[in-house]
Structure formats: structure tokens, C-alpha cells
DSSP file (Angstrom, degrees, kcal/mol; ACC not computed):
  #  RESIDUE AA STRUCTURE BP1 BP2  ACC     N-H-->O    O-->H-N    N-H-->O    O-->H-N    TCO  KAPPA ALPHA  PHI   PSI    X-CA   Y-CA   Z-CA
    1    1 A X              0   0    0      0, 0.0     2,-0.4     0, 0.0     3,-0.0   0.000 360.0 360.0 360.0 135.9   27.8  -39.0    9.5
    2    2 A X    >   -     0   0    0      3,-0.2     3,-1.9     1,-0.1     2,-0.2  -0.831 360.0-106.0-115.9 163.9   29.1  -41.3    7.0
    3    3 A X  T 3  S+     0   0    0     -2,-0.4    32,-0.2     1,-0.3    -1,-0.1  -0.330 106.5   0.3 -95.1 110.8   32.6  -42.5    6.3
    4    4 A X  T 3  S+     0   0    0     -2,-0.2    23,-1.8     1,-0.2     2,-0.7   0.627  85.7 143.4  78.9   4.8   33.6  -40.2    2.8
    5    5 A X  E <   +A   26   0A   0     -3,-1.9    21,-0.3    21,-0.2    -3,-0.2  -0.804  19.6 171.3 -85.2 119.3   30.5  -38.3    2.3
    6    6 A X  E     -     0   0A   0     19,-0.7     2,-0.3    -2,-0.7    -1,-0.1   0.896  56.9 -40.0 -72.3 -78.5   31.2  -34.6    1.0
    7    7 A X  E     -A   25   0A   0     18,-0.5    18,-2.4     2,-0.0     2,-0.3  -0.987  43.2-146.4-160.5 176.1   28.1  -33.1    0.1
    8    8 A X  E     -A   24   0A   0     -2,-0.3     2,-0.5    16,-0.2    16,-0.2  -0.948   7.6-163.3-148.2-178.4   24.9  -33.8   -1.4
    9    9 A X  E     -A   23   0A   0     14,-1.3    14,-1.4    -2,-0.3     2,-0.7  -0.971   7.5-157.6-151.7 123.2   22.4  -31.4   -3.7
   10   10 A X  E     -A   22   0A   0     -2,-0.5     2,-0.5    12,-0.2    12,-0.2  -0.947  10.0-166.0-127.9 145.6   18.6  -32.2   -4.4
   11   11 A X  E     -A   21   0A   0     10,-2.1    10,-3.1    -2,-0.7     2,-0.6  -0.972   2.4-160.0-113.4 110.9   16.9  -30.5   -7.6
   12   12 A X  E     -A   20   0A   0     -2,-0.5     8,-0.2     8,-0.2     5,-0.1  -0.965  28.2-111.5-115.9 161.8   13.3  -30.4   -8.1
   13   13 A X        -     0   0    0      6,-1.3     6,-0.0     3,-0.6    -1,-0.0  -0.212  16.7-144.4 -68.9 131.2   11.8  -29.9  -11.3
   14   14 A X  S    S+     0   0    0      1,-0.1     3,-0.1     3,-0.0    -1,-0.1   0.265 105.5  34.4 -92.3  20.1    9.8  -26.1  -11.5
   15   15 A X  S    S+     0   0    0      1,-0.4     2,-0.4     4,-0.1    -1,-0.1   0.550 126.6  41.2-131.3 -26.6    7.1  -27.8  -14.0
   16   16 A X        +     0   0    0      1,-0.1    -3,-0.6     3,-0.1    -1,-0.4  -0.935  65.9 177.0-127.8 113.8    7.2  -31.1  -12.4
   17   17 A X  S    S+     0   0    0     -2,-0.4    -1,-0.1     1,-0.2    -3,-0.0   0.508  78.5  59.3 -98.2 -16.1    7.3  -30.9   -8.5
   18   18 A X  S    S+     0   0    0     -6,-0.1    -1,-0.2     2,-0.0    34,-0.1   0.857  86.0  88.0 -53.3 -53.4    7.1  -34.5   -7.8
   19   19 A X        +     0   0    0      1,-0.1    -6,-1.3    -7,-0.0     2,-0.4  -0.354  57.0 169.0 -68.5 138.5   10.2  -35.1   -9.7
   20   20 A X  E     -A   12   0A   0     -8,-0.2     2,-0.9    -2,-0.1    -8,-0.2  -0.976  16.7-162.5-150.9 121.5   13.2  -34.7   -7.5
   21   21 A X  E     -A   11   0A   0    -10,-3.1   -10,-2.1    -2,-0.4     2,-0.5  -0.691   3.8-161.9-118.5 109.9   17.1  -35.7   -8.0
   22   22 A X  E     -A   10   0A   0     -2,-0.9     2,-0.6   -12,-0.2   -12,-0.2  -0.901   5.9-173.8 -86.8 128.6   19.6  -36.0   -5.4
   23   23 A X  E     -A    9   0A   0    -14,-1.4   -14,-1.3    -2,-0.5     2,-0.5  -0.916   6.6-175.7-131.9  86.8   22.6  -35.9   -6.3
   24   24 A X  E     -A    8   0A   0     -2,-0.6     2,-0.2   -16,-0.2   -16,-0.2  -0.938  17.6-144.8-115.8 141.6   25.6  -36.9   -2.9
   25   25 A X  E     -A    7   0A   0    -18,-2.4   -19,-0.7    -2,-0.5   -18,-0.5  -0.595  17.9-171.6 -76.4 134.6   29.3  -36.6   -3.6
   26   26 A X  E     -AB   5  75A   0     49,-1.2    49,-1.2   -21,-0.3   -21,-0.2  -0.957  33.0-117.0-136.7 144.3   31.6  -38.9   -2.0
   27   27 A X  S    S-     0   0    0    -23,-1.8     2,-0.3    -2,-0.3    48,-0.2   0.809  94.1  -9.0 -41.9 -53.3   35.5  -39.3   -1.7
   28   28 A X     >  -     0   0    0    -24,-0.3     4,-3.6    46,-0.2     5,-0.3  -0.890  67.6-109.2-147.8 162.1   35.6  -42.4   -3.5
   29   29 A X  H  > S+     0   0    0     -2,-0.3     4,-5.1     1,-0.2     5,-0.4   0.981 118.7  60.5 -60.6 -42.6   33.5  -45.0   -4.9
   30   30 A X  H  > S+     0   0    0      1,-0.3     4,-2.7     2,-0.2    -1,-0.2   0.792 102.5  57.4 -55.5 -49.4   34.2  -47.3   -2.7
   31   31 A X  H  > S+     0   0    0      2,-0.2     4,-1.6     1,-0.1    -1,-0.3   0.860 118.2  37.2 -27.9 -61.5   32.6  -44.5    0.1
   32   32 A X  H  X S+     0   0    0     -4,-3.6     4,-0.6     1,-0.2    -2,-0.2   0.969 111.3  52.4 -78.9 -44.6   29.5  -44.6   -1.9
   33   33 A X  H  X S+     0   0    0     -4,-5.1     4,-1.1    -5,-0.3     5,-0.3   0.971 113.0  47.5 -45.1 -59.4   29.4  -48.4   -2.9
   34   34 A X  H  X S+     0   0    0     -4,-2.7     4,-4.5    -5,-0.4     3,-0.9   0.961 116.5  53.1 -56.9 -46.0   29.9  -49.3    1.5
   35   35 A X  H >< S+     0   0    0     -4,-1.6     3,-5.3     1,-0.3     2,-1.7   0.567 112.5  42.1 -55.3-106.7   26.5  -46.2    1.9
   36   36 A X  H 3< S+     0   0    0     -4,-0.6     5,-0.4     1,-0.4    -1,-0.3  -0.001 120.5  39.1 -43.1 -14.4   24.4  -47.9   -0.4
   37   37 A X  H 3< S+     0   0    0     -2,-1.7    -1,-0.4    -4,-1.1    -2,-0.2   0.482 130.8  30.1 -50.9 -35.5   25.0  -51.3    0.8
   38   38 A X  S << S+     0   0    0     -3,-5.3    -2,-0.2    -4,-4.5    -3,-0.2   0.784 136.7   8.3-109.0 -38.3   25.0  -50.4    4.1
   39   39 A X  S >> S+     0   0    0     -5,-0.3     3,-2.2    -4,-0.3     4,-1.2   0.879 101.8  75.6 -34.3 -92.4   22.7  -47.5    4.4
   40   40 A X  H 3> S+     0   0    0      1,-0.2     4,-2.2     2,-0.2     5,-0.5   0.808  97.2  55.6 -53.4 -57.7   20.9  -46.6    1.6
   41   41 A X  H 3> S+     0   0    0     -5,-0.4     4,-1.1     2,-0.2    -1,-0.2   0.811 104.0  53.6 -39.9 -36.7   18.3  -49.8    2.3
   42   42 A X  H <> S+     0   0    0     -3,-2.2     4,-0.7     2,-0.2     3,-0.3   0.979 114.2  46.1 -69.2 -68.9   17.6  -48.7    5.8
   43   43 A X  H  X S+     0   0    0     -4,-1.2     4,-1.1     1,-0.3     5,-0.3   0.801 106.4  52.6 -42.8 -42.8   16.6  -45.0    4.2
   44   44 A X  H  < S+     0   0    0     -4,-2.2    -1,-0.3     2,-0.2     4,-0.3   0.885 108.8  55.9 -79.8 -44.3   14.6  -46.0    1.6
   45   45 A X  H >< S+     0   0    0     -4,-1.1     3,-2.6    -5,-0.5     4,-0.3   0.898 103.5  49.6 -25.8 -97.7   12.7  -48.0    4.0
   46   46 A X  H 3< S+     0   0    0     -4,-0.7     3,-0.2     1,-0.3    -2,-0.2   0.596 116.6  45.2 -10.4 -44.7   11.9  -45.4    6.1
   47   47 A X  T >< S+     0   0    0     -4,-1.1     3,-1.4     1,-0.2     4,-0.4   0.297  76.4 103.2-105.0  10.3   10.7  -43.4    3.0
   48   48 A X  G X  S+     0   0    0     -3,-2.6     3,-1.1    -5,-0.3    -1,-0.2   0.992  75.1  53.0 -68.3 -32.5    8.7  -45.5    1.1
   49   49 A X  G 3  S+     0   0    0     -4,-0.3    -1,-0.2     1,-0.3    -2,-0.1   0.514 111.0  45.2 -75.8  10.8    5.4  -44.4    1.9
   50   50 A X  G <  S+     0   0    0     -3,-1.4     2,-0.4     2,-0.0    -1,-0.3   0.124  98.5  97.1-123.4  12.0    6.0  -40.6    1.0
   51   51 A X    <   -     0   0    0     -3,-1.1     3,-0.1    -4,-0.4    -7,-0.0  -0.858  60.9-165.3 -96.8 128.6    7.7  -42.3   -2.1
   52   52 A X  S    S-     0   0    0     -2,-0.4     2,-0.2     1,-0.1    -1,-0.2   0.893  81.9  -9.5 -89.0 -33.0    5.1  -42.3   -5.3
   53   53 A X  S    S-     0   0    0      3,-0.0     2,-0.5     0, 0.0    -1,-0.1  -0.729  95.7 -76.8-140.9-159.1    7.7  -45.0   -6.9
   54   54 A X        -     0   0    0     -2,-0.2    -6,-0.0    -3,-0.1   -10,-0.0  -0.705  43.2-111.2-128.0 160.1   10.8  -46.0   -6.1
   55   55 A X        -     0   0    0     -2,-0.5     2,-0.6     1,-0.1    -1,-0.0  -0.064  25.9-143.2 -79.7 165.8   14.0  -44.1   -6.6
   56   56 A X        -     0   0    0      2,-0.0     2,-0.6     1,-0.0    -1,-0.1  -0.955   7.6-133.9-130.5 128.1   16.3  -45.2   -8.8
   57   57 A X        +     0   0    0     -2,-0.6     2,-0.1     1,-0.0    -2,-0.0  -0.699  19.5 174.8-101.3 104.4   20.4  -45.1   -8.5
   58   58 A X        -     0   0    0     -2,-0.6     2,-0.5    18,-0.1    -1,-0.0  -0.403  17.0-145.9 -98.2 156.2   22.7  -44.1  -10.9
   59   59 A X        +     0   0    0     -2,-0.1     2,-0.4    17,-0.0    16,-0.0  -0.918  22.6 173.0-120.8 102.8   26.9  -43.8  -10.4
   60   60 A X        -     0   0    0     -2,-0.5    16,-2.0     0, 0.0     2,-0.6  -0.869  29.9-125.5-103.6 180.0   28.5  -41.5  -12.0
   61   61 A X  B     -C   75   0A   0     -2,-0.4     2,-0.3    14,-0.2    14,-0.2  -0.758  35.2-113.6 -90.5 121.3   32.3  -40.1  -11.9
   62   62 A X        +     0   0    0     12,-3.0    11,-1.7    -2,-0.6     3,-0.1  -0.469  34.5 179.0 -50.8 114.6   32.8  -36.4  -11.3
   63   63 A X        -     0   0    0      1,-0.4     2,-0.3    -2,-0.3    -1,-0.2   0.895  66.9 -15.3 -82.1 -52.5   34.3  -34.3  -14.5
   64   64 A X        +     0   0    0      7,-0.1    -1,-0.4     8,-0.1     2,-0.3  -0.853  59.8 179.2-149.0-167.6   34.5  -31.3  -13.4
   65   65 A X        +     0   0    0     -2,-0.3     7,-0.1    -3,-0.1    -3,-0.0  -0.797  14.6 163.8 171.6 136.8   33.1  -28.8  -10.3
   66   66 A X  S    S+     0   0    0     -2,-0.3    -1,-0.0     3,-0.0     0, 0.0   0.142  82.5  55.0-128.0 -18.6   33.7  -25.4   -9.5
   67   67 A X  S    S+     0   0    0      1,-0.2    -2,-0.1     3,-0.1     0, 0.0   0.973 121.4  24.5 -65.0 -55.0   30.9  -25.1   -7.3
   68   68 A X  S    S-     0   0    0      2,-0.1    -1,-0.2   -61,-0.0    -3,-0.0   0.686  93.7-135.7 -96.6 -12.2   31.6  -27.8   -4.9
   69   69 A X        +     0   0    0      1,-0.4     2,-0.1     0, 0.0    -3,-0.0   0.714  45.2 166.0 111.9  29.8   35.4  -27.5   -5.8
   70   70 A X        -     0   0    0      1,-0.1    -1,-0.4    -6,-0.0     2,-0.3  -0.664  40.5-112.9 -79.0 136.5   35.2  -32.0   -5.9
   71   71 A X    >   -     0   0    0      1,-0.1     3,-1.3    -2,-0.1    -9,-0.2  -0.551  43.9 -79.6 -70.3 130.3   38.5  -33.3   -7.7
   72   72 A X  T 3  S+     0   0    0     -2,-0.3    -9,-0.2     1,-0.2    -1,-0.1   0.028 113.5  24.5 -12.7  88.8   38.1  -34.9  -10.9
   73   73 A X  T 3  S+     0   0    0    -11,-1.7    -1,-0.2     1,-0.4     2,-0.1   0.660  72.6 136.1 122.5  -1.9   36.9  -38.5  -10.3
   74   74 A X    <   -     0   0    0     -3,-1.3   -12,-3.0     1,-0.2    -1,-0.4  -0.214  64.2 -89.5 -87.3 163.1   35.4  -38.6   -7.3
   75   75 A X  B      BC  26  61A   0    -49,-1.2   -49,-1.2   -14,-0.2   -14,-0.2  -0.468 360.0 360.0 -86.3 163.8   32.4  -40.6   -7.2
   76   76 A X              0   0    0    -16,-2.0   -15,-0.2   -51,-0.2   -52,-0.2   0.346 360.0 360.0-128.8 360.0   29.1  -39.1   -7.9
């Protein structure tokens, strides 16, 4: 379990099956910034050989949600 994570959502593409997005929610940036410093390297280890390239990590800020019901601003 990690310190602020909420939830997370992976999409793959129905014409391209490779293509995959994950998308995790976290309280605050600050929560995501510590995972991906502190984490995220050990995982992506671990998955590099089932990886055809390697993924690439974008930040954005939550606008709106009804689904997962995240306040405005939370990191994404």
C-alpha cells in the first residue's frame, strides 16, 4: 500500500491491444511525486521484459470526476 494512493484505472485500446494507459489517482502530488521516485523504478524493472517500449509518464491535475468522486486538484 502506498502512502496517498486512491485508485488507479488501465484502458486498453479495442483496435490496438498493445496500447495500454494507466491512469492512478493520488491525494496529492507530492503522494505521486515520493511513488515515482521511490517506487515506480523498482516496477518498471520488474516489467521491462513484457514491456515492447518503455512507458512514458505524464502528471496531470484532476478537473473534474463523478466516477471516482476525486476533488478537484488532486493529482493525476
Amino acid at each position: 500500500k502506498q502512502t496517498g494512493f486512491v485508485d488507479e484505472a488501465v484502458l486498453v485500446s479495442d483496435t490496438e491491444p498493445t496500447r495500454i494507459l494507466g491512469l492512478s489517482f493520488w491525494n496529492s502530488k507530492e503522494d505521486a511525486e515520493r511513488y515515482h521516485r521511490e517506487q515506480y523504478p523498482k516496477i518498471q524493472e520488474m516489467l521491462k521484459d513484457l514491456l515492447g517500449t518503455e512507458p512514458v509518464v505524464r502528471t496531470f491535475d484532476v478537473h473534474t470526476s463523478t466516477t471516482h468522486r476525486i476533488v478537484s486538484g488532486k493529482a493525476a
